[in-house]
C-alpha positions in Angstrom: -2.7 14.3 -12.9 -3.3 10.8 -13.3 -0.8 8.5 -13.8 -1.4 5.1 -15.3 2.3 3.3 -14.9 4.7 5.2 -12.0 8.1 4.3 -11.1 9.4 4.9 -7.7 12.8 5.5 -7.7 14.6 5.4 -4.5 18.2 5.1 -2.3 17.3 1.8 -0.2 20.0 3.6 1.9 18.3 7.2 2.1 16.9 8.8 5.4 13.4 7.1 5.2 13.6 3.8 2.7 14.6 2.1 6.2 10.9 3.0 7.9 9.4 1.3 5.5 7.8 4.4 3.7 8.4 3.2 0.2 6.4 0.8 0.8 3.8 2.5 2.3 4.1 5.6 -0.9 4.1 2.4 -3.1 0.4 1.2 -1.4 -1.0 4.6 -1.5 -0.8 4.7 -5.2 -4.0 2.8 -6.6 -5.4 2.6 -10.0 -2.1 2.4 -11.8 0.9 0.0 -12.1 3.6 1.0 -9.7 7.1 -0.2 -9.7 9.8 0.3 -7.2 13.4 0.5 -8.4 16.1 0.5 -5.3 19.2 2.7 -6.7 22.7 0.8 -6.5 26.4 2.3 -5.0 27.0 2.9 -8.9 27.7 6.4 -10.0 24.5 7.9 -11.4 22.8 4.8 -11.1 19.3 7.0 -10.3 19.3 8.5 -13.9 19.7 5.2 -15.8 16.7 3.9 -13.7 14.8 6.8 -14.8 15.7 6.7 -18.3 15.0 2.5 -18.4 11.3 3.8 -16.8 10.8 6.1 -19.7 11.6 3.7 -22.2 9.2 1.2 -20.1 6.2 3.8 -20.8 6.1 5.3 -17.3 4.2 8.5 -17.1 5.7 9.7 -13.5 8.5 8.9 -12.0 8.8 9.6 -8.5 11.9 10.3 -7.2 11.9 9.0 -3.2 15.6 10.1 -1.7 17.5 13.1 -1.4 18.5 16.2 -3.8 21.2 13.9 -4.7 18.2 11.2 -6.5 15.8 13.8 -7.1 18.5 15.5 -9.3 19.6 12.3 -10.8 16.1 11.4 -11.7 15.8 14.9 -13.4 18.5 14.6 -15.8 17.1 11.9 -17.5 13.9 14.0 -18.3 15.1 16.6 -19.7 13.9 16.6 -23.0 11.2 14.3 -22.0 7.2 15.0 -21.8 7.6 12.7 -18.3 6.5 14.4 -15.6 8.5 13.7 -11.8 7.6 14.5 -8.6 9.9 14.0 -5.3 9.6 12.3 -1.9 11.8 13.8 0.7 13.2 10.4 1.6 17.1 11.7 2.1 19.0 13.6 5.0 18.4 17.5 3.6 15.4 16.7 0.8 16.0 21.0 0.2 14.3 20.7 -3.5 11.3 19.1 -2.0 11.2 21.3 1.4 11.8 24.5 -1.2 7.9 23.7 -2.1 6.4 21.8 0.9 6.7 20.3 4.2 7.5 16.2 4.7 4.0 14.7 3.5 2.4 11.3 4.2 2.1 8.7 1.4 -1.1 9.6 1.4 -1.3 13.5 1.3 1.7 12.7 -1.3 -0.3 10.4 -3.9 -2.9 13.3 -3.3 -0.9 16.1 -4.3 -0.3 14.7 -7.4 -3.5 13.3 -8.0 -4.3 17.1 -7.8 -1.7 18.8 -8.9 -0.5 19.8 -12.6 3.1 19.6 -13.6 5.2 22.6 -13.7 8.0 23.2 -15.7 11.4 24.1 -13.4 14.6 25.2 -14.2 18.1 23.8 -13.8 21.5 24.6 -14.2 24.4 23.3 -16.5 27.3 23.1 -14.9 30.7 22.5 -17.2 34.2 21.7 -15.9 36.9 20.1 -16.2 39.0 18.4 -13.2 42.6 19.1 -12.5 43.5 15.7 -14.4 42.0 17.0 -17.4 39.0 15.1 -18.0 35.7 16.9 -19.0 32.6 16.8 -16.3 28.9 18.0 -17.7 27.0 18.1 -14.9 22.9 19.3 -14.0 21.5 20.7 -10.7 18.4 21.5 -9.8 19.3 22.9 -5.7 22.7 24.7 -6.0 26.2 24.4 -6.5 28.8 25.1 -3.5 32.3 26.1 -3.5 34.8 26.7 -0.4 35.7 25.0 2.8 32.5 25.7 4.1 30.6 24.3 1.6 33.0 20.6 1.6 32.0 20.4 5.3 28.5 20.4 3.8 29.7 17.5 0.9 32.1 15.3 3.5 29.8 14.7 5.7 29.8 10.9 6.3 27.0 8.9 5.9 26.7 7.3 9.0 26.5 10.2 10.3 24.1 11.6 8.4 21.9 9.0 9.1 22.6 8.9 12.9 21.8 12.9 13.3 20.2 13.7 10.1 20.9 17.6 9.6 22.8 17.9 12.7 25.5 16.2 11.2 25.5 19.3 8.8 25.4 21.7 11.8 28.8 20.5 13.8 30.6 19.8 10.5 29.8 23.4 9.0 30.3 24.8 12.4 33.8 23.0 12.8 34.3 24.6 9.2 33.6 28.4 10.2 36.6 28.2 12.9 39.1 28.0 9.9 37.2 28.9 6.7 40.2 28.8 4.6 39.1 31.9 2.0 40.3 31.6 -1.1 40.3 33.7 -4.2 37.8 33.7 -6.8 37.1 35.2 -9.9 33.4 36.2 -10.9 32.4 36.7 -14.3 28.4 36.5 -14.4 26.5 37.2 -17.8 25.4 40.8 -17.7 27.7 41.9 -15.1 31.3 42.7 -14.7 34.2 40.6 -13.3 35.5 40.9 -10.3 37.4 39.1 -7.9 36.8 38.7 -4.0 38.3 36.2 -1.1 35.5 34.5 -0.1 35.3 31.6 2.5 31.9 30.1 1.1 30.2 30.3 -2.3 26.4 29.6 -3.1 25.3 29.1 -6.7 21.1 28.3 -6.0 18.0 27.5 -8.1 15.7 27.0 -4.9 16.6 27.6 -1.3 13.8 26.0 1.4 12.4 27.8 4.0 15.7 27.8 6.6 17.9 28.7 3.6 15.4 30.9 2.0 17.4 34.0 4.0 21.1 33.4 2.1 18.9 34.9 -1.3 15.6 36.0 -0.4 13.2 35.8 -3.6 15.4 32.9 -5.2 13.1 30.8 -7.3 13.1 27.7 -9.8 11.1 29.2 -12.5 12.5 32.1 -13.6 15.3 31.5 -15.8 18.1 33.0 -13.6 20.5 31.7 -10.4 21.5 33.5 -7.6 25.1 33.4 -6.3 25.4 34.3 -3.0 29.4 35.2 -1.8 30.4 35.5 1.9 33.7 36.9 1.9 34.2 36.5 5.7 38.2 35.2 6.2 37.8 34.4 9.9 34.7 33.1 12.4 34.1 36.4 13.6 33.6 37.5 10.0 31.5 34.5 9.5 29.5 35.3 12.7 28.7 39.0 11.7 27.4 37.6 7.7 25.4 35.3 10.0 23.9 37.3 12.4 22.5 39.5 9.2 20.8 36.1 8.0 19.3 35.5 11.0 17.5 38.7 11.0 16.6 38.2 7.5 19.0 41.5 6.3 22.2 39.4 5.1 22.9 42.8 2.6 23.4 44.6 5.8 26.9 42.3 6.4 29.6 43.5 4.1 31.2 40.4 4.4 28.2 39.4 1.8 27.5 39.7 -1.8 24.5 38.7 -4.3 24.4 38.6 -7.6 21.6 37.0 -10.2 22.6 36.1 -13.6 21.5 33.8 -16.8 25.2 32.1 -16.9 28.4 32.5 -14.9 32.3 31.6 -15.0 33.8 31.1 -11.7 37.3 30.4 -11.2 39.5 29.8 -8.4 43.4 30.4 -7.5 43.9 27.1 -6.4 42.2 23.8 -6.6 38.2 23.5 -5.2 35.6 20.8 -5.3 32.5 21.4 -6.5 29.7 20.6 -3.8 26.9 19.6 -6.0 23.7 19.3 -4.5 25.0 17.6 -1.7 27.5 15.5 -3.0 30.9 16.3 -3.9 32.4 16.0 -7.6 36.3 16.3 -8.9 38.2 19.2 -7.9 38.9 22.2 -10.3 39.9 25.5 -11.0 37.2 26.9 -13.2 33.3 26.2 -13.1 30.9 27.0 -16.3 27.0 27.4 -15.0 24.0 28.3 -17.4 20.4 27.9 -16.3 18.4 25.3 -18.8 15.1 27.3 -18.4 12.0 24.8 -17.9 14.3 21.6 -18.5 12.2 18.9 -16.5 8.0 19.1 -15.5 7.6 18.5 -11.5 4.0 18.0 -9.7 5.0 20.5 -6.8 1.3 21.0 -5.3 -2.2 20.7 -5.6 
């Protein structure tokens, strides 16, 4: 690919905007006009950079942050012949580690110098809060529900970028000591419904490589999502469903469950906020999810 007019769009507060690697991703780039575009505190400020980028006549937009910007960045290319790419510059970066390991500025630029853009799913996600209001929402990693998955969305900043993903460890650790199960109702395109207690739920389109084990074979490009339940109602429950991942046989624990589907209702018995790729939105009782096959084209590799 070769770009002639690339925006970098990144969180001036992310993981690695402090270490001066923007600026460095920024150099690496020759040959073209490069802009950088620092995101603000304002709620999907990321998207309405990327859309003001397309409307500049940008042919890549590179997305430098977390799932939370890469996502972001996405939305406003759906529908777009703009290609993206992403720079794990954020705390978990799981889209980008889903494809490849942390790169240099300069094996980045080269990837896409190489590389072709591939289309990649994403999934719509419709709900509306417990005040009433209407929420239409895309993802592109996955979608979590539970009180093991908030630990995962309340982790504070600071703390993220003290520890990085240790402060995901202790707070979802913490979380497994009380996991709260609650009920839910499953009713998945092609399947029946069915309802289950279930401490933790996973909605994914990718998984990286230390996730890859909660549904093995869970891919970006195939039109489906995988929803991966773990029904465990205590820490010893939780500790069985994990020793199966470890091992790479989570089927094994029959405090687990997996299903794949085109589109899924979810609905809860009380109250639950949506962890969406990272972050958390407005809390609900019912979830709408359908995958938006091919929606945005991502340089992934050479």
């Amino acid at each position: 690919m070769t770009p002639r007019k690339i925006a970098i769009i990144f969180n001036p507060v992310g993981g690695s905007a402090k270490k001066g690697t923007v600026e460095a991703v920024r150099r690496a780039f020759t040959g073209c006009a490069v802009g950088l575009c620092p995101t603000t505190a304002e709620p999907g400020s990321a998207t309405k950079l990327a859309a003001a980028a397309v409307g500049d006549g940008c042919d890549l937009i590179v997305a430098f942050g977390g799932d939370g910007t890469a996502c972001q960045v996405a939305e406003a290319l759906v529908g777009t012949a703009v290609a993206m790419a992403v720079f794990p510059g954020g705390t978990g970066n799981l889209f980008a580690r889903s494809f490849y390991a942390v790169p240099t500025p300069q094996q980045f630029v080269h990837m896409i110098a190489s590389g072709t853009p591939q289309p990649i799913d994403m999934i719509e996600l419709k709900f509306q809060d417990i005040t009433g209001k209407d929420h239409n929402r895309l993802f592109m990693v996955g979608l979590g529900l539970g009180k093991v998955s908030d630990a995962i969305s309340d982790a504070s900043p600071v703390f993220k970028r003290l520890l990085g993903k240790l402060a995901y460890v202790i707070r979802v650790t913490l979380a497994c000591f009380t996991p709260g199960a609650r009920r839910f109702t499953f009713q998945a395109q092609g399947l029946d419904a069915h309802e289950q207690e279930a401490a933790a739920v996973f909605v994914l389109n990718v998984a990286p490589p230390t996730m890859s084990m909660i549904s093995r074979g869970v891919n970006a490009s195939d039109g489906l999502m995988d929803i991966a339940v773990f029904s465990g109602a205590n820490v010893i429950q939780l500790a069985t469903s994990a020793a199966c991942l470890a091992f790479g046989c989570p089927e094994r624990s029959r405090h687990y469950r997996r299903m794949r589907t085109q589109a899924v209702t979810i609905r809860s018995e009380v109250p639950v906020r949506p962890n969406i790729d990272g972050d958390p939105a407005e809390a609900t009782r019912e979830v709408h999810m359908r995958v938006l096959r091919g929606a945005v084209n991502i340089v992934l590799s050479c």
